[in-house]
C-alpha positions in Angstrom: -87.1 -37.7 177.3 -89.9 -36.9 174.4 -88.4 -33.2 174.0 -84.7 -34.8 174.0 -85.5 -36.9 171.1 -87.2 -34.4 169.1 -83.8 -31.8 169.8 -82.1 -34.7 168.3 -84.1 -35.2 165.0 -84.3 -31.9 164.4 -80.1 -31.7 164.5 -80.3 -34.6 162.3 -82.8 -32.9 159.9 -80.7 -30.1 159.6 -77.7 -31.7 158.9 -79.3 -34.2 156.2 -80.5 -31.4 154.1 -77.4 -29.1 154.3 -75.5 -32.1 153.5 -77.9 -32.6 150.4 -77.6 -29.3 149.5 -74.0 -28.9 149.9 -73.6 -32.2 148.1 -75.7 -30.8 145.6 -74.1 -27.9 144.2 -70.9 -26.4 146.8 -67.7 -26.6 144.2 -65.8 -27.4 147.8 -67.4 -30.9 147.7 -68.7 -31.7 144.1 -65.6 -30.5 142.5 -62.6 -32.9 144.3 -61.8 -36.3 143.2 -63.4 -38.1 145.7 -66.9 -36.5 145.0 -68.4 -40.0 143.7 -66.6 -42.2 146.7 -68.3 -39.7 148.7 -71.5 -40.3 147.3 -71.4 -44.2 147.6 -70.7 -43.8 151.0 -73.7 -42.0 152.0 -75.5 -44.4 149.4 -73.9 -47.0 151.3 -75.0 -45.5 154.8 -78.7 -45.2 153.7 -78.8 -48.6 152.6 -78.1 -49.5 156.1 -80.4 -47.7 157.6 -83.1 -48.3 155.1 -82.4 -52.5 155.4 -82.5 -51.7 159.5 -85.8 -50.0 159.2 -87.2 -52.1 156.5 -89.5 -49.1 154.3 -91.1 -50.9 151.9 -92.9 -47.9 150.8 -89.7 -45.9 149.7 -88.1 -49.6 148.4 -90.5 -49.9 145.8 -90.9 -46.7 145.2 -87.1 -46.1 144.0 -86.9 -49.0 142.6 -89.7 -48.1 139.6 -87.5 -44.9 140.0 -84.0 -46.3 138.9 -85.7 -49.3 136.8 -86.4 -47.1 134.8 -84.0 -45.4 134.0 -81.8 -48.1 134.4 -84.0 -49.1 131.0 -83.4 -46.0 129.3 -79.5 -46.8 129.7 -79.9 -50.6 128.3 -81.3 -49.1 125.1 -78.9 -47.1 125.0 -76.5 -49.2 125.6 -77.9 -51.2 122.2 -77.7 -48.0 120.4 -73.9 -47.4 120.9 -72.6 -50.7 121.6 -71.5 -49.3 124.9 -72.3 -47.0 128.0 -70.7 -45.8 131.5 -71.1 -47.7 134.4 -69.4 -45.2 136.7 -72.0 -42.6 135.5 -75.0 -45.4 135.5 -73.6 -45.7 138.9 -73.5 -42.5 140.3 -76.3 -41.4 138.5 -78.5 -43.7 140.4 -76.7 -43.0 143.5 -77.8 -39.5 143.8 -81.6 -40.7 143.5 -81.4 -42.8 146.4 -79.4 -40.0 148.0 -81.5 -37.7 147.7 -84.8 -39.1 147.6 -84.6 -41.1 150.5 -83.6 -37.8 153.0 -86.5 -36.0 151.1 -88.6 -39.4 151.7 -87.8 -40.3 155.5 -88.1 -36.4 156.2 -91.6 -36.1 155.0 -93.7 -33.1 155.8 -90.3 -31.7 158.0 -88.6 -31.4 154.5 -90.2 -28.0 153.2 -89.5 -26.2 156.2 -86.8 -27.1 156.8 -85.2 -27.2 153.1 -86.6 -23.2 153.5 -84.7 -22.5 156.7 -81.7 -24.1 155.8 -81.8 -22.0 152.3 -82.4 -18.8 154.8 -79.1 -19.9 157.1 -77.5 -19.9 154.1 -78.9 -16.8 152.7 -78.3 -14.9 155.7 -74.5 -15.7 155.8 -74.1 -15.1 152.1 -75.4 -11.6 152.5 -73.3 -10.9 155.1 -70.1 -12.0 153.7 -71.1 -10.3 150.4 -71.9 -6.8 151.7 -68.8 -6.8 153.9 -66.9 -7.9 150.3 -69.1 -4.9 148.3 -68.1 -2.5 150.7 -64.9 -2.8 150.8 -64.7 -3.9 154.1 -62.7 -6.9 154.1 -61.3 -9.4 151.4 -63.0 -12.7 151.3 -59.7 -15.0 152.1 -59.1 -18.5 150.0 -59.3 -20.7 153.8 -60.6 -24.1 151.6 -59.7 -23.3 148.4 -61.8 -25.0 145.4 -60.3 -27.7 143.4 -58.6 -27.1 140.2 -60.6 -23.1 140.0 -58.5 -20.4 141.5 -61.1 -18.1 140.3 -62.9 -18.8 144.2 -62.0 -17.1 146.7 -63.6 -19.9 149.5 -64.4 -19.9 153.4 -66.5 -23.4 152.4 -69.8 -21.9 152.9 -69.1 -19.0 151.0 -67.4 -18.1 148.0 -66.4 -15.3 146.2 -65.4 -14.5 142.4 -63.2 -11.6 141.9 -63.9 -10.3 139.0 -68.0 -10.7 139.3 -69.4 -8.8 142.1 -72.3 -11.2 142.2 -74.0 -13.6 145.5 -73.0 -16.7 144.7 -73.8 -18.1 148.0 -71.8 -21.8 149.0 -72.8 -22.8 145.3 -70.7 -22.8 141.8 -72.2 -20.0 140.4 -74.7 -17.2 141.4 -77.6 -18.4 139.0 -77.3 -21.5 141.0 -77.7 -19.7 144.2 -80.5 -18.2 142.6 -81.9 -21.5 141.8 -82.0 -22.8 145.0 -83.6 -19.6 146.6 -86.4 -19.8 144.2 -86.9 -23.7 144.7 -87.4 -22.6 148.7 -90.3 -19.9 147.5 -91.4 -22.3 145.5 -92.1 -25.5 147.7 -94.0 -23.0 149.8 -96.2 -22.4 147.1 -99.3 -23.9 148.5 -100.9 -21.0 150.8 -97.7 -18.9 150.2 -99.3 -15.3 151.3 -100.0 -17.1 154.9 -97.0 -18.4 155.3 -95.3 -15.0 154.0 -97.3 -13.0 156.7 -95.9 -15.7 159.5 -92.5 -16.0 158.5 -91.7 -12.0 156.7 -88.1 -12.1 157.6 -87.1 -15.3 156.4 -88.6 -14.8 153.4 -87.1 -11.1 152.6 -83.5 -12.8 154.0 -84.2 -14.9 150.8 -85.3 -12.1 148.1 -82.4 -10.0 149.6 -79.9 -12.8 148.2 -81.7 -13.4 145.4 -81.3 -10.1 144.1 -77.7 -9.8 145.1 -77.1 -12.7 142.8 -77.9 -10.6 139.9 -79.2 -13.3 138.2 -80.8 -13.4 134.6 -82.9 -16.3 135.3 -83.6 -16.0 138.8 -85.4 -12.9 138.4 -87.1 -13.8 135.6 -88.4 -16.7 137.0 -88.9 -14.8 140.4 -90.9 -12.8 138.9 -92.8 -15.2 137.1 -93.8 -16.5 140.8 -94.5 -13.4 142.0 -97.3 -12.7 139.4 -98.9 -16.4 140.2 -99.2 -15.7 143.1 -100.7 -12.2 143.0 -102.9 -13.4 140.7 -104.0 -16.4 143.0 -104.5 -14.0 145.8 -106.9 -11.9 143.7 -108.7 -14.9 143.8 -109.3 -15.4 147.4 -109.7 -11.5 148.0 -110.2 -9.5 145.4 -109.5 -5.9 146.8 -106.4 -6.9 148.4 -105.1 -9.3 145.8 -105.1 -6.1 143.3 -103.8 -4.1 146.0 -100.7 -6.1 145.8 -100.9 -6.6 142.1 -100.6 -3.0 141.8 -97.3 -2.4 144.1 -95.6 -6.1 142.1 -96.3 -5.6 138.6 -94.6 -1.7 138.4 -92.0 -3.2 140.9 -91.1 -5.9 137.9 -91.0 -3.7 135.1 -89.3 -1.0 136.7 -86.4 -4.1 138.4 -86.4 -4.9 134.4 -86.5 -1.2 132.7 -83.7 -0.4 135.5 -81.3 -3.4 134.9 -79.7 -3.1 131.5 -77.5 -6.2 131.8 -80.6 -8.3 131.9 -82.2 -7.6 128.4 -78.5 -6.9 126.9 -77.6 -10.5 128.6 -80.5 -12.1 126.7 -79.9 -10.1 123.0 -76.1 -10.7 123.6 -76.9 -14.7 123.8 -79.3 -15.3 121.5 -76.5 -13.4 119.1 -73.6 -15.5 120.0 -75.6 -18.3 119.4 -77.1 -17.6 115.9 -73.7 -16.6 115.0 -72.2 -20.1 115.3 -74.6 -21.8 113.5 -75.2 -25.1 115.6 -71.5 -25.0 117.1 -71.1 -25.6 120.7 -71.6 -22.6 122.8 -72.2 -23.1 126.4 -74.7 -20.0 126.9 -78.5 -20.9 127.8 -79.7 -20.3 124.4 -76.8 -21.3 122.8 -76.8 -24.5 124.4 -80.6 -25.4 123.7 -79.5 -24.7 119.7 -76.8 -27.0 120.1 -79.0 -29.8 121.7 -81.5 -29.9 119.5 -78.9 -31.5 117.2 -78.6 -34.4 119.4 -81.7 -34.7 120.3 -83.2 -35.1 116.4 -80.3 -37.8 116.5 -82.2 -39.9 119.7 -85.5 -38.0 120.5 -87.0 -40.8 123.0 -83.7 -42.5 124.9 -81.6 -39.3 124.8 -77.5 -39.5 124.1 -76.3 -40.9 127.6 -74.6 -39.4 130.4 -70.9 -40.3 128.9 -69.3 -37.7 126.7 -68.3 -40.2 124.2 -72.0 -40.6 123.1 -73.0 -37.3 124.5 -71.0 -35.5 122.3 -70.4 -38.3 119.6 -70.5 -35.7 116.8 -67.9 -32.9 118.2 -64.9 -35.1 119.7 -63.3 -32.0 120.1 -65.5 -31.5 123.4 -64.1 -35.0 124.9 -62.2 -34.4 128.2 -63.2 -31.1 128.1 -65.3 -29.3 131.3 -68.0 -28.5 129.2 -70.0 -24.7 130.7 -73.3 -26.6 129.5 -75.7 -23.6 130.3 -79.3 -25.0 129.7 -80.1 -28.4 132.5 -83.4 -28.8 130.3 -82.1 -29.5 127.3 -79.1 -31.1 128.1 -81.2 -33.8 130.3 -83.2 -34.4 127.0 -80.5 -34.9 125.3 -78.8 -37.0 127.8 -82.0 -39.5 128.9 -84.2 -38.4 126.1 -87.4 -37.2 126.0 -89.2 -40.3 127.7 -86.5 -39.3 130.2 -87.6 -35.8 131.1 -91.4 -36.8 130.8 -90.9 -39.8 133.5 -88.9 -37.5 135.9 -91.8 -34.7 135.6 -94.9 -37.0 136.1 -92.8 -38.9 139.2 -92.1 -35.1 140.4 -96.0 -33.9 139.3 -97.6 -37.1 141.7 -95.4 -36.4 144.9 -96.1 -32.9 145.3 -98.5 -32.2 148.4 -100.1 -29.5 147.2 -103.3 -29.1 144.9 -103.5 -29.4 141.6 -103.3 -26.2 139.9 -99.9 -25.7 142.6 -98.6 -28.7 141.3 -98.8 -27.6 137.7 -97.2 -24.3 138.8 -94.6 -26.1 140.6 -93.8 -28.4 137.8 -93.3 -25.4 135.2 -91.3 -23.0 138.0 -89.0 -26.6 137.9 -89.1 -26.6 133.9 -88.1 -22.6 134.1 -85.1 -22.9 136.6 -83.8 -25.7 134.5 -83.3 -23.2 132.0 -80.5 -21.5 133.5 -78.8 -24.5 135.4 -78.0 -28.0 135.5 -79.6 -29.1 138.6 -80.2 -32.4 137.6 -77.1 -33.4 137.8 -77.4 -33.4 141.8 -79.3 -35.7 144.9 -81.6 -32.7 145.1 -83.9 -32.2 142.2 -83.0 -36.4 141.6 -84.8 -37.0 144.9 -87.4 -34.5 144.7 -90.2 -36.9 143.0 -89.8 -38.4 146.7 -91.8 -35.8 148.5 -93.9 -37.5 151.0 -96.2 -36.1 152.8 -99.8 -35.0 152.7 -101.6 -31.8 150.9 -99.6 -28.5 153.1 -102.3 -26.8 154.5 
């Protein structure tokens, strides 16, 4: 009866986290019009089951969560005069979302975030080279709303004219993101857990370099040095060993790949060139917030694009490509914001405290290239329970 139970939590493990991460960033789901009635319901749903099961921990735990923010929109709701209930509302709805599967899972949410990334991973790769080769033609089965530039089967799509990996998600620096979250939340004793689990882990590095992402290998490799360096620390002839075959294998992934640095100048470029007007590249969009951030450094500009975007109307109603998550959640729930969601993120982590730091800036880093916090996710990830991951 015992093993029977534990078959059935794990199928409902599974399927709560590739829900949150399909929720969380798969154009199939987040771009139809029912996205936000989808989310109440599983809001809704969790509510049950948290009132059946009575977690006082968790309740008063999201509540500080949502308070506050729910403070940072009444000031800014004095500010303007006005703010958006359906995005206050849905806004809030992806915290308990998400941090209430990444809560109730506790330490099963790592491993199982990681092999759900891999499942995903593996399929994408698949798909992919079949598509590189020439093979076959990915078909349009479950086509994404309103963006014929997909080519969709649901769990993966494909973009025509970019031969990039990007996975199930809305764009392949997304995929990216995701892959380097899963490295990352295995951060504490990562060099053990690569030695037990090799393939899973090169399944991931295999689609994160398909992705061809500017970001993701930049932050990759950011990872990849911390933790060379933090095995040098627990054996020094080995740890420099290592060092030695990474650190040429960086510079010669960057000396190889033109588009990278040529991506980067051709940016920083664009944006210099429109002095402060929108333009929806990484840099250019960090340029382009610091405008409205000066205006409200502290409470940020709201989630609505009538305050948002107060100065430029011309941006109202418009899909905005908003390429830099950091900034833009600075500008949205200000600084006092960003700092809150952080030091929430910096306590839950179960790792020790030089990983948690590292964690914390690998989080900063990825939100350079993508707006993650506009998902259950990252929302819930300040809900990490579980002890230090030995």
């Amino acid at each position: 009866m015992r093993v029977k139970t534990k078959k059935i939590q794990k199928i409902i493990d599974y399927l709560s986290v590739f829900t949150l991460v399909a929720i969380s960033g798969n154009p199939v789901i987040t771009k139809v019009p029912w996205y936000q009635s989808f989310l109440i319901l599983i809001g809704f749903i969790i509510i049950i089951l948290f009132v059946l099961k009575a977690r006082k921990q968790f309740f008063k735990k999201i509540s500080i969560y949502i308070a506050f923010f729910l403070g940072i929109f009444a000031i800014q709701y004095f500010n303007f005069g006005w703010n958006t209930l359906p995005g206050i509302l849905g806004f809030s709805l992806k915290c308990i979302i998400g941090g209430y599967i990444i809560w109730h899972m506790k330490e099963r949410f790592i491993p199982v975030y990681t092999n759900t990334m891999v499942f995903i991973s593996g399929i994408s790769l698949f798909f992919y080279l079949l598509s590189l080769s020439g093979i076959i033609s990915i078909p349009n089965l479950i086509p994404v709303q309103n963006a014929p530039q997909y080519n969709s089967l649901g769990i993966y799509h494909s973009l025509s004219l970019h031969p990039r990996n990007l996975g199930m998600f809305w764009e392949p620096g997304a995929f990216a993101g995701y892959i380097i979250l899963a490295f990352g939340l295995n951060i504490q004793n990562f060099n053990e857990k690569f030695k037990l689990n090799k393939t899973k882990f090169i399944i991931l590095g295999a689609a994160l370099i398909s992705t061809l992402s500017t970001t993701g290998y930049i932050v990759f490799s950011m990872f990849l040095i911390v933790v060379s360096l933090q095995y040098i620390r627990r054996n020094w002839f080995i740890g420099l060993l290592v060092a030695f075959i990474i650190f040429p294998l960086i510079y010669t992934t960057f000396k190889n790949n033109d588009f990278l640095l040529e991506k980067i100048v051709s940016q920083y470029d664009s944006s210099i060139e429109k002095e402060g007007k929108y333009d929806p590249s990484r840099i250019g969009a960090l340029l382009f917030d610091i405008h409205y951030i000066k205006k409200h450094p502290l409470t940020g500009n709201g989630l609505h694009q009538r305050t948002r975007y107060a100065d430029h109307p011309h941006l109202w109603g418009d899909r905005v490509g908003h390429g830099n998550g950091f900034s833009n959640f600075i500008a949205s729930m200000g600084l006092i914001g960003m700092f809150f969601f952080l030091y929430m993120l910096y306590k839950s982590l179960p790792y020790l405290k030089r990983n948690k730091i590292i964690f914390v800036v690998l989080i900063i880093l990825l939100l350079q290239g993508e707006q993650f916090l506009n998902y259950p996710l990252l929302l819930g990830l300040p809900f990490l329970n579980s002890k230090i991951v030995a």
